[in-house]
DONULO-14646 format. One record per residue (C-alpha): residue number from 1; y negated, x, z negated. Coordinates in steps of 0.2 Angstrom, whole numbers, plus 5000, padded with zeros to 4 digits. Example, Ala and Ser with C-alpha at 12.3 -4.5 7.8 and 13.67 -1.06 7.14 Angstrom:
<pts>
<resi = 1	Y = 5022	X = 5062	Z = 4961>
<resi = 2	Y = 5005	X = 5068	Z = 4964>
</pts>
This chain:
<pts>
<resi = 1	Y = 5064	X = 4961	Z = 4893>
<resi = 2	Y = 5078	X = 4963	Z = 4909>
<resi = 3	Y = 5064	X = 4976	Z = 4915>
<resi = 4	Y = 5061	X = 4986	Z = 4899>
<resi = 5	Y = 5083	X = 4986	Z = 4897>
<resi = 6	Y = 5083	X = 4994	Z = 4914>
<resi = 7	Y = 5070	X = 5011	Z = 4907>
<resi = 8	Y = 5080	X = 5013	Z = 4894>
<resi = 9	Y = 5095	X = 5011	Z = 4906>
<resi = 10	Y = 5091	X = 5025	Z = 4917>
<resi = 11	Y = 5082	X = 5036	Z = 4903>
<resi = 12	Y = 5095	X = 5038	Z = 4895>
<resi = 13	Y = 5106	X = 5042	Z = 4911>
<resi = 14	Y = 5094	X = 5053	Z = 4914>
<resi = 15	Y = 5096	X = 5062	Z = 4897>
<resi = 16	Y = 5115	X = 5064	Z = 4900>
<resi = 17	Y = 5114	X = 5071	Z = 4917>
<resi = 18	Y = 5101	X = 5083	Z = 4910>
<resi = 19	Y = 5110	X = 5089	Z = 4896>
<resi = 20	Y = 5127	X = 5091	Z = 4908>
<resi = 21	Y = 5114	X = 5103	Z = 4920>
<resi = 22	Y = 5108	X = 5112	Z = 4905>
<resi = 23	Y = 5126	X = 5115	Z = 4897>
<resi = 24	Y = 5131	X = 5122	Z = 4917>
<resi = 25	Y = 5115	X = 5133	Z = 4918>
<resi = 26	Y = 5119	X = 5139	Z = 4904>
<resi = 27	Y = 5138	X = 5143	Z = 4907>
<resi = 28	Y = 5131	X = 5150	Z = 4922>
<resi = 29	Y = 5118	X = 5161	Z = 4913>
<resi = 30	Y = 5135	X = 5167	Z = 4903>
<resi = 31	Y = 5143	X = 5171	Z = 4920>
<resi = 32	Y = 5128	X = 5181	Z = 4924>
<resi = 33	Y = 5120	X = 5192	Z = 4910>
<resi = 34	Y = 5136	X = 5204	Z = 4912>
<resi = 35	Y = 5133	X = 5207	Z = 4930>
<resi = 36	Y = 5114	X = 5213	Z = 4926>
<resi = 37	Y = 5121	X = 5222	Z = 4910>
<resi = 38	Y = 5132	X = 5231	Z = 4923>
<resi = 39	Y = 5120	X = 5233	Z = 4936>
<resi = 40	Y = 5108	X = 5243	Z = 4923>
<resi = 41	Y = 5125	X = 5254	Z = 4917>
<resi = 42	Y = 5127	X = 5257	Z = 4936>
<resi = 43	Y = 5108	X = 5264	Z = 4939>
<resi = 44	Y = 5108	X = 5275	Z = 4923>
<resi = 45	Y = 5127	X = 5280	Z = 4921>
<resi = 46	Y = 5132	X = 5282	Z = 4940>
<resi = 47	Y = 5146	X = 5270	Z = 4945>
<resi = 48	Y = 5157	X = 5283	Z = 4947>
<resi = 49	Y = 5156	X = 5289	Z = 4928>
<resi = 50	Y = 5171	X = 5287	Z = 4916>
<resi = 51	Y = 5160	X = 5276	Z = 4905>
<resi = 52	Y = 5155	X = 5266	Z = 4917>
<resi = 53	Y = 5172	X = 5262	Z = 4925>
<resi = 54	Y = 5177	X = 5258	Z = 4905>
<resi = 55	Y = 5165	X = 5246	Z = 4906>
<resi = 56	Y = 5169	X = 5239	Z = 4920>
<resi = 57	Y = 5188	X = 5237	Z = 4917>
<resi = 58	Y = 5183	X = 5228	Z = 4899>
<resi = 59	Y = 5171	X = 5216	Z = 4906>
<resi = 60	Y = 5186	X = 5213	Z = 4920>
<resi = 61	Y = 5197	X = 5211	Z = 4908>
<resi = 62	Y = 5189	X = 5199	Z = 4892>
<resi = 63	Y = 5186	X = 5184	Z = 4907>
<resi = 64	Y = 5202	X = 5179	Z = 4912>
<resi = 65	Y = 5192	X = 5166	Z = 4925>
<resi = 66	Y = 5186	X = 5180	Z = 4933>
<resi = 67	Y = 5194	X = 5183	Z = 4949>
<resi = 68	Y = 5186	X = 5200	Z = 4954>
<resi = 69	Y = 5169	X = 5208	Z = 4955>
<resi = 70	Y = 5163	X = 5222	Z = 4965>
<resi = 71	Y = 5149	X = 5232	Z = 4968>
<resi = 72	Y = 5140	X = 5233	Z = 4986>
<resi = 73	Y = 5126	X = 5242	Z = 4993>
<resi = 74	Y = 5112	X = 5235	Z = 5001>
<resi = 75	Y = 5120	X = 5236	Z = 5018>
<resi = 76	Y = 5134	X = 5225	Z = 5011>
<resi = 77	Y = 5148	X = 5239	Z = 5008>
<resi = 78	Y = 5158	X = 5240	Z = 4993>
<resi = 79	Y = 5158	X = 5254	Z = 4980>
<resi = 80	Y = 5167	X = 5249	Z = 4966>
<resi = 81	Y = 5177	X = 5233	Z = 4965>
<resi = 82	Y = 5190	X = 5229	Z = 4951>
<resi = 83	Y = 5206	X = 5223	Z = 4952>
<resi = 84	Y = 5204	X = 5236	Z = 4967>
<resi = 85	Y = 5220	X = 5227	Z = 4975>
<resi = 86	Y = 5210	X = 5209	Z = 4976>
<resi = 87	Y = 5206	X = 5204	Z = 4993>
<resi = 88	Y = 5190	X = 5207	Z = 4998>
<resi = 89	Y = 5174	X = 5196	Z = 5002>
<resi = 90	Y = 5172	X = 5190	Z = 5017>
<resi = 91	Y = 5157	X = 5200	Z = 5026>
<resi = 92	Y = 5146	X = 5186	Z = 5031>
<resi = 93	Y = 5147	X = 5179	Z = 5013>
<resi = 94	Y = 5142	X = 5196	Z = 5006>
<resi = 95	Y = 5126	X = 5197	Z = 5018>
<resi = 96	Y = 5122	X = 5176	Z = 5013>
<resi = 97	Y = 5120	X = 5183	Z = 4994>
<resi = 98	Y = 5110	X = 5201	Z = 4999>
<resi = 99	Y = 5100	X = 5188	Z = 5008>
<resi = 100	Y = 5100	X = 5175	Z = 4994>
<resi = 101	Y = 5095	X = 5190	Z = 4983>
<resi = 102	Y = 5083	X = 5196	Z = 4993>
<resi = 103	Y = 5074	X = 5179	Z = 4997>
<resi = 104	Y = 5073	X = 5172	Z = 4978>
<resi = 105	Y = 5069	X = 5191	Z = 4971>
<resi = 106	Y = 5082	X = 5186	Z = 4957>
<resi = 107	Y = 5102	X = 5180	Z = 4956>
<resi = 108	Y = 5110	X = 5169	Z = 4967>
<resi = 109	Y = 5126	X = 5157	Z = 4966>
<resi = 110	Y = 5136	X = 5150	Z = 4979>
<resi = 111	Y = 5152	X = 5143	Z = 4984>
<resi = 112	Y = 5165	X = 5153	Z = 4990>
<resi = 113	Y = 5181	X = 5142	Z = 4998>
<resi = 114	Y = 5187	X = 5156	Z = 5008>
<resi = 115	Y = 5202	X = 5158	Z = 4996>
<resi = 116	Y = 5207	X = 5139	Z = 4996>
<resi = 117	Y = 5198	X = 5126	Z = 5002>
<resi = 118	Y = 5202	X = 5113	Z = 4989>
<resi = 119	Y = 5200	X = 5127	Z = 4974>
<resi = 120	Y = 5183	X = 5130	Z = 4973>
<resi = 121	Y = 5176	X = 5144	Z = 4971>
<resi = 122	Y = 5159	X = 5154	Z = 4964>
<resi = 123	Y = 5151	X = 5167	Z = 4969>
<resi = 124	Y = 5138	X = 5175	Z = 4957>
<resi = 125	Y = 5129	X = 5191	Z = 4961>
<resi = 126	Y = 5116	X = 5199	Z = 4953>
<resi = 127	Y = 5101	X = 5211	Z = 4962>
<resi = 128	Y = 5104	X = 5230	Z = 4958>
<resi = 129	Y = 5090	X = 5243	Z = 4960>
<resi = 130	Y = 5093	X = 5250	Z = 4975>
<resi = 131	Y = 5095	X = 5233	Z = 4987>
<resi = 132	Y = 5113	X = 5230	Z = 4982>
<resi = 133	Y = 5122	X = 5219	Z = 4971>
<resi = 134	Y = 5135	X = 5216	Z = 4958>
<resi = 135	Y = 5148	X = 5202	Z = 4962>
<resi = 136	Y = 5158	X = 5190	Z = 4951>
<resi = 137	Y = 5169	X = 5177	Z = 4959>
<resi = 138	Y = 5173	X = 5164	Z = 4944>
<resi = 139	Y = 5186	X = 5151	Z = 4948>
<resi = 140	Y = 5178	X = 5133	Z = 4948>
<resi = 141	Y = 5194	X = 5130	Z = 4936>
<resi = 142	Y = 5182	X = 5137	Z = 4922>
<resi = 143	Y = 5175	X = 5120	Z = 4924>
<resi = 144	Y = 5186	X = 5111	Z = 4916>
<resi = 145	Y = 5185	X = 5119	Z = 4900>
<resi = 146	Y = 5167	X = 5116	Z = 4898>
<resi = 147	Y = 5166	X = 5098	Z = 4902>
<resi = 148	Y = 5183	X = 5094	Z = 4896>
<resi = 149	Y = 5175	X = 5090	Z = 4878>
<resi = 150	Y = 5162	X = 5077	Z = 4885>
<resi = 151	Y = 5168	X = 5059	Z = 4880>
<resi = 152	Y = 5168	X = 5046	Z = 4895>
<resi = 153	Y = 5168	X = 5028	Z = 4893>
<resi = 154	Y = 5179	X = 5018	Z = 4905>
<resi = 155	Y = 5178	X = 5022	Z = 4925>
<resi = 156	Y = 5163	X = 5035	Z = 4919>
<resi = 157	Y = 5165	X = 5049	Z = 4928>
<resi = 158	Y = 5154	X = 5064	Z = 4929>
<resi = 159	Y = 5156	X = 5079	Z = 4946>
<resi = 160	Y = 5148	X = 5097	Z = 4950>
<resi = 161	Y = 5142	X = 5097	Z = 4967>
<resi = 162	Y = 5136	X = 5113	Z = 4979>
<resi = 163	Y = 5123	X = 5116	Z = 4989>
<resi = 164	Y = 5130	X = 5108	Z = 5003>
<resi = 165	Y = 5135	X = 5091	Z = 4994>
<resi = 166	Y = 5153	X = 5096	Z = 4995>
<resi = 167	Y = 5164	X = 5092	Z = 4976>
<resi = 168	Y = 5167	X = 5107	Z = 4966>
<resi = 169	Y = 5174	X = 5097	Z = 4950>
<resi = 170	Y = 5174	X = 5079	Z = 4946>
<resi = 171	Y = 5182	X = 5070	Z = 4930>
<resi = 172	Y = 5183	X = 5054	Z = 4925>
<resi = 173	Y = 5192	X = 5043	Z = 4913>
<resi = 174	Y = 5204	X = 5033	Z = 4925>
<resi = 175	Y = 5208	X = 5047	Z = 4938>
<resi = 176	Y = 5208	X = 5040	Z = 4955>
<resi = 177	Y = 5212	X = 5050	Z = 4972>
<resi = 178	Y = 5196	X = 5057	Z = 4979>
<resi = 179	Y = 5195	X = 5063	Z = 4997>
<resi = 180	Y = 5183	X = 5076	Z = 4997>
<resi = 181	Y = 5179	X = 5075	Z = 5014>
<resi = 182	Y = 5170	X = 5057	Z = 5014>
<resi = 183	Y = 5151	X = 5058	Z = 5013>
<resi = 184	Y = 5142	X = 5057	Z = 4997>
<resi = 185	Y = 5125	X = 5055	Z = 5005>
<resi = 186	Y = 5122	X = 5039	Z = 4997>
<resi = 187	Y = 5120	X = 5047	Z = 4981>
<resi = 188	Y = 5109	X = 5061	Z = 4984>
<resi = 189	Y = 5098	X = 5052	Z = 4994>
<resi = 190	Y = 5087	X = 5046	Z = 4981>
<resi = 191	Y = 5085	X = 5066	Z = 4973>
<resi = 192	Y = 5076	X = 5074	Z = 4988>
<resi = 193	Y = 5068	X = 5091	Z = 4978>
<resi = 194	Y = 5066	X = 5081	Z = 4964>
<resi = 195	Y = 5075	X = 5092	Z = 4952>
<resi = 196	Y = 5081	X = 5075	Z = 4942>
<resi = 197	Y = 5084	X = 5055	Z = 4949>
<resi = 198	Y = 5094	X = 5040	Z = 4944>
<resi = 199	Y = 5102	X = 5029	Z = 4959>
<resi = 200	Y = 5113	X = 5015	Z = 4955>
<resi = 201	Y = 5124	X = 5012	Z = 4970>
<resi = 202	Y = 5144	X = 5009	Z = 4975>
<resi = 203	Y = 5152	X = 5024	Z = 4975>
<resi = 204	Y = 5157	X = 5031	Z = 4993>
<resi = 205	Y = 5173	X = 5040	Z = 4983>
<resi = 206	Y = 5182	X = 5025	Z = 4973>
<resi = 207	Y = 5170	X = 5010	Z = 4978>
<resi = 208	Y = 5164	X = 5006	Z = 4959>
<resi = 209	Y = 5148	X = 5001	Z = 4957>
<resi = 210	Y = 5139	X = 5015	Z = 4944>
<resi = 211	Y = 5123	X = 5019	Z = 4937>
<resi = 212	Y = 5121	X = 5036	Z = 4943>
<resi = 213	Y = 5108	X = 5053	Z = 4934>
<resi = 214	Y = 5107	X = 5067	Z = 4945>
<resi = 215	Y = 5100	X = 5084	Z = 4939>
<resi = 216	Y = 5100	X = 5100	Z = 4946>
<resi = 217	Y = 5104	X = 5117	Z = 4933>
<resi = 218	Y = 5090	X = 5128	Z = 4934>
<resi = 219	Y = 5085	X = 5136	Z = 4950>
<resi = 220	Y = 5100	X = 5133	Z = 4959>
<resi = 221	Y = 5102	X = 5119	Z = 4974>
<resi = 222	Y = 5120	X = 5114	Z = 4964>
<resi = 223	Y = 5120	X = 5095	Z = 4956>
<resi = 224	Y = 5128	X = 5088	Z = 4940>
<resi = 225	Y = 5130	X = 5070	Z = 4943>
<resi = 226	Y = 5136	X = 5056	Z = 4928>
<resi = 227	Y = 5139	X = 5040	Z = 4931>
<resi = 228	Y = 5143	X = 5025	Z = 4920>
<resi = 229	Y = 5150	X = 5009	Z = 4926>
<resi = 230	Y = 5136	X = 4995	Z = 4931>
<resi = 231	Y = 5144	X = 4980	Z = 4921>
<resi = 232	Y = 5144	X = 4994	Z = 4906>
<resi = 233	Y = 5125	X = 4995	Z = 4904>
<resi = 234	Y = 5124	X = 4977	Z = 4908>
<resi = 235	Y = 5134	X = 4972	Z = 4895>
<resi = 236	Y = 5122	X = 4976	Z = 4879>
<resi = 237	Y = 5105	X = 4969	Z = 4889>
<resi = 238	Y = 5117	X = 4954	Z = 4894>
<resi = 239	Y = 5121	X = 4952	Z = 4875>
<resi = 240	Y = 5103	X = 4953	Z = 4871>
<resi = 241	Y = 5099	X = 4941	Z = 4884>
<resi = 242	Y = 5111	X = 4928	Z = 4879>
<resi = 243	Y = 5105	X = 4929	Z = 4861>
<resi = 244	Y = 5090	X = 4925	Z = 4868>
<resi = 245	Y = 5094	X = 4912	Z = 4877>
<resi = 246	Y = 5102	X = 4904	Z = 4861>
<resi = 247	Y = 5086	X = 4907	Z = 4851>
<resi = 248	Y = 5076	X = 4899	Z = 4863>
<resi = 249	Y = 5089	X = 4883	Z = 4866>
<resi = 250	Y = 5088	X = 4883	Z = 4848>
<resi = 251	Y = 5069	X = 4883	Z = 4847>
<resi = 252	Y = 5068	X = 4873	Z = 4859>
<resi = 253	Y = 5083	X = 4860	Z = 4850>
<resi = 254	Y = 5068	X = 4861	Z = 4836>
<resi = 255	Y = 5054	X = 4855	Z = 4846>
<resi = 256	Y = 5061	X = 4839	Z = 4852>
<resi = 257	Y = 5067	X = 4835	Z = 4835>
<resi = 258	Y = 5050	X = 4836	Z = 4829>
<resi = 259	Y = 5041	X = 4829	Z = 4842>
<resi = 260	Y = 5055	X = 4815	Z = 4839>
<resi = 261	Y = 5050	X = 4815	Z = 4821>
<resi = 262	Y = 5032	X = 4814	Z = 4826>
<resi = 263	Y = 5035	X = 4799	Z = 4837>
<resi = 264	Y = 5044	X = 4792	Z = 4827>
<resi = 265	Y = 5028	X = 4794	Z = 4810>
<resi = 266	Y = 5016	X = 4793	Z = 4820>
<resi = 267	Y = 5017	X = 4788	Z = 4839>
<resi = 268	Y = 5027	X = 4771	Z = 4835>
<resi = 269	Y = 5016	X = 4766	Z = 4824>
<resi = 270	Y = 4999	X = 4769	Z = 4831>
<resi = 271	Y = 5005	X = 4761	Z = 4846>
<resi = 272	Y = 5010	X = 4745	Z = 4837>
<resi = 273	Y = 4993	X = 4745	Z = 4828>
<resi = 274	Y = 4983	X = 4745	Z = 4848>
<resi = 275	Y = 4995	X = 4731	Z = 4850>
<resi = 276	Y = 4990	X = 4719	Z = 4835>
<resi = 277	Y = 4971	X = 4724	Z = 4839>
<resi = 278	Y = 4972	X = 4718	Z = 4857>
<resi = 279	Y = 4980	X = 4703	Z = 4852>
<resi = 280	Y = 4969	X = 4699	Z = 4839>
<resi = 281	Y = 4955	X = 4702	Z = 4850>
<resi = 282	Y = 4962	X = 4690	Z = 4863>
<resi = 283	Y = 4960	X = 4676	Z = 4850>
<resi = 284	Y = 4977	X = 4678	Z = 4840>
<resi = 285	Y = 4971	X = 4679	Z = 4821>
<resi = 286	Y = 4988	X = 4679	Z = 4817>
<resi = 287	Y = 4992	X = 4696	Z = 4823>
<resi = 288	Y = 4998	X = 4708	Z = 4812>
<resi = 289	Y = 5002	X = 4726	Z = 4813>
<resi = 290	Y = 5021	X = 4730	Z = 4802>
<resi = 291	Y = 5016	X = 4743	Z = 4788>
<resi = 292	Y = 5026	X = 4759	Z = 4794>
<resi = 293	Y = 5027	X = 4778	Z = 4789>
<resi = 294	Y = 5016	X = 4785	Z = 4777>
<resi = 295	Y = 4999	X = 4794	Z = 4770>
<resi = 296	Y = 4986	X = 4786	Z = 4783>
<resi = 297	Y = 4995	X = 4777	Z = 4795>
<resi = 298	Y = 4999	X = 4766	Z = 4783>
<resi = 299	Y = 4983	X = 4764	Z = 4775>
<resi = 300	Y = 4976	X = 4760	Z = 4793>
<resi = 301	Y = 4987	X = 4747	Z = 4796>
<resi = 302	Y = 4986	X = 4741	Z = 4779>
<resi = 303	Y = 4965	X = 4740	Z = 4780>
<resi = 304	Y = 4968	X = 4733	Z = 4799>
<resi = 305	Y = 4980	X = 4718	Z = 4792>
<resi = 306	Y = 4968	X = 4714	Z = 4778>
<resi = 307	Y = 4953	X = 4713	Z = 4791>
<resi = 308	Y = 4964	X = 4702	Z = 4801>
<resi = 309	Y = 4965	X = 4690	Z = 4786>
<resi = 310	Y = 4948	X = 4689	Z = 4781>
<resi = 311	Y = 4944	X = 4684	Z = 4798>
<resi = 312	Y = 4957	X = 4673	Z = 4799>
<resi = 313	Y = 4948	X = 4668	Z = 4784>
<resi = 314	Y = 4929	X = 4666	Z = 4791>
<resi = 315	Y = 4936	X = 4656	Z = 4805>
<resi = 316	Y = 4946	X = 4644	Z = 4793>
<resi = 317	Y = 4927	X = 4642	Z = 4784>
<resi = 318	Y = 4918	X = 4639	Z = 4801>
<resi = 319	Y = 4932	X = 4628	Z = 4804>
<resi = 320	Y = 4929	X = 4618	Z = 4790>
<resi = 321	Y = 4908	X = 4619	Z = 4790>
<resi = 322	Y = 4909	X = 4612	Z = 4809>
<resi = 323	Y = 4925	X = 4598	Z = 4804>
<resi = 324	Y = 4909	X = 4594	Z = 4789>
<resi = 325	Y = 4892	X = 4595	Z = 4800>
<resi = 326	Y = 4902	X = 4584	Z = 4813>
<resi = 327	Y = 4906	X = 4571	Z = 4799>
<resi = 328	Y = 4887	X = 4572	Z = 4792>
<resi = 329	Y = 4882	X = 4568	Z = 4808>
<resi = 330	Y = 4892	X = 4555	Z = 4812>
<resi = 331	Y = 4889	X = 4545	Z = 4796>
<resi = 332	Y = 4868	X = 4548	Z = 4799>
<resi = 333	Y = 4870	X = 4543	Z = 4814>
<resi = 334	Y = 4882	X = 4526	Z = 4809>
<resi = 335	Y = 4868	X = 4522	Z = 4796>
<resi = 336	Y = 4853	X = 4523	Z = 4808>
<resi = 337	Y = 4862	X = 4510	Z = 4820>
<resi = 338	Y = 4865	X = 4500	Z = 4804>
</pts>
């Protein structure tokens, strides 16, 4: 019972942090589809065309969590950029996603701190047909707004982790100072290249003891992690246990009572019954067996007392014949000495 409470326990942990990875792989597939729809308007309009530049200020312009995107050539240079005041990619981060592009032959997502360390944030880019790419940097506040619907029971907490196992966001019901420089090895040990795991283990942030579903979002190396308290998925299989245990103290109550019941009908009795039989058989003919319970013990000792009496009886009668042979022989024997 304890085992089969622990699958369901961490199938459906599993199931969450699975649903969490698709809803970001999804959010990030939002991210992305406008950068390859510009990357096709680019090759077929020209990036320096009127309509093309429209379409650039509009998609700019409807995503208020988008920071800036640009547009580079395969050598890492930039063509086009909007807002064209916003401070630029670092070089060596442009060349990671040409490289990123170049290696997976499809999008790549990383994380972008340049701008401030403790604000997240990423870094989407999508392949154009000449060896370029078309940039989005999304601030990792956007977040917030897609997890902030997910209910969390007490001291659950679920957190979006990069590739380098670094804390991008992380909520949870009873908000708690996190440092994000201590090591969360000790959850992502279990994972591997495993694309999902569950761990349950203290967590290296806050110390609570939780039942951890890893999952990674598509084809990226980023992880969505929910955790639920330890003593809250105890609680139902502990409940289940301790019914148990009532229902079987209960049983058990039952079974003594019977066998005392039985003991009591039939035991007791037959016991008395060998008892009256070995003392008749020593030579007690008045040994008697008490008439107790009912239905054939009682008819046993019934049939065993009215044996005893008739042979009681006999030996009264053999009594008598030897008291009456004695007598005969007596008197002969006085007449012949007469």
């Amino acid at each position: 019972m304890w085992n089969l409470s622990r699958e369901q326990r961490d199938d459906s942990v599993r199931q969450q942090a699975e649903l969490a990875a698709v809803a970001f792989d999804r959010w990030l597939e939002a991210q992305r589809q406008p950068l390859t729809t510009l990357a096709k308007l680019a090759e077929n309009q020209g990036v320096r065309s009127p309509s093309f530049a429209a379409n650039l200020s509009t998609t700019v312009s409807t995503r208020p969590n988008w920071i800036d995107l640009r547009i580079v050539d395969r050598n890492g240079r930039t063509i086009v950029s909007k807002p064209v005041d916003q401070e630029g990619l670092p070089p060596a981060l442009i060349d990671f996603l040409l490289e990123e592009i170049h290696r997976r032959k499809s999008w790549a997502v990383i994380t972008d701190r340049t701008r401030d360390e403790l604000r997240p944030v990423f870094a989407i880019a999508a392949p154009s047909s000449d060896g370029g790419a078309v940039i989005a940097r999304v601030d990792g506040v956007a977040m917030h707004e897609l997890f902030r619907d997910i209910e969390l029971s007490t001291r659950s907490v679920i957190a979006v982790f990069d590739d380098q196992r670094r804390i991008l966001y992380r909520r949870q019901t009873q908000e708690t100072p996190v440092d994000a420089k201590v090591s969360g090895e000790p959850l992502f040990a279990s994972l591997g290249d495993k694309r999902t795991s569950v761990v349950e283990v203290e967590s290296p942030y806050d110390g609570v003891r939780r039942v951890y579903g890893l999952a990674k979002p598509g084809k990226t190396d980023l992880i969505i992690l929910v955790g639920i308290p330890s003593a809250a998925l105890y609680e139902p299989a502990r409940r289940q246990f301790t019914r148990y245990a009532v229902f079987c103290l209960l049983a058990l109550g039952c079974a003594v009572a019977l066998a005392l019941a039985i003991e009591r009908t039939i035991t007791t009795p037959m016991k008395r019954l060998r008892r009256a039989a070995q003392q008749l058989g020593s030579g007690d003919l008045t040994s008697r067996s008490p008439v107790i319970g009912t239905g054939e013990i009682e008819d046993l000792s019934t049939a065993f007392n009215q044996m005893a009496g008739r042979i009681a009886e006999r030996e009264e009668q053999l009594k008598e014949l030897d008291r009456l042979k004695s007598a005969f022989v007596s008197s002969v024997s006085h007449e012949l000495r007469t």
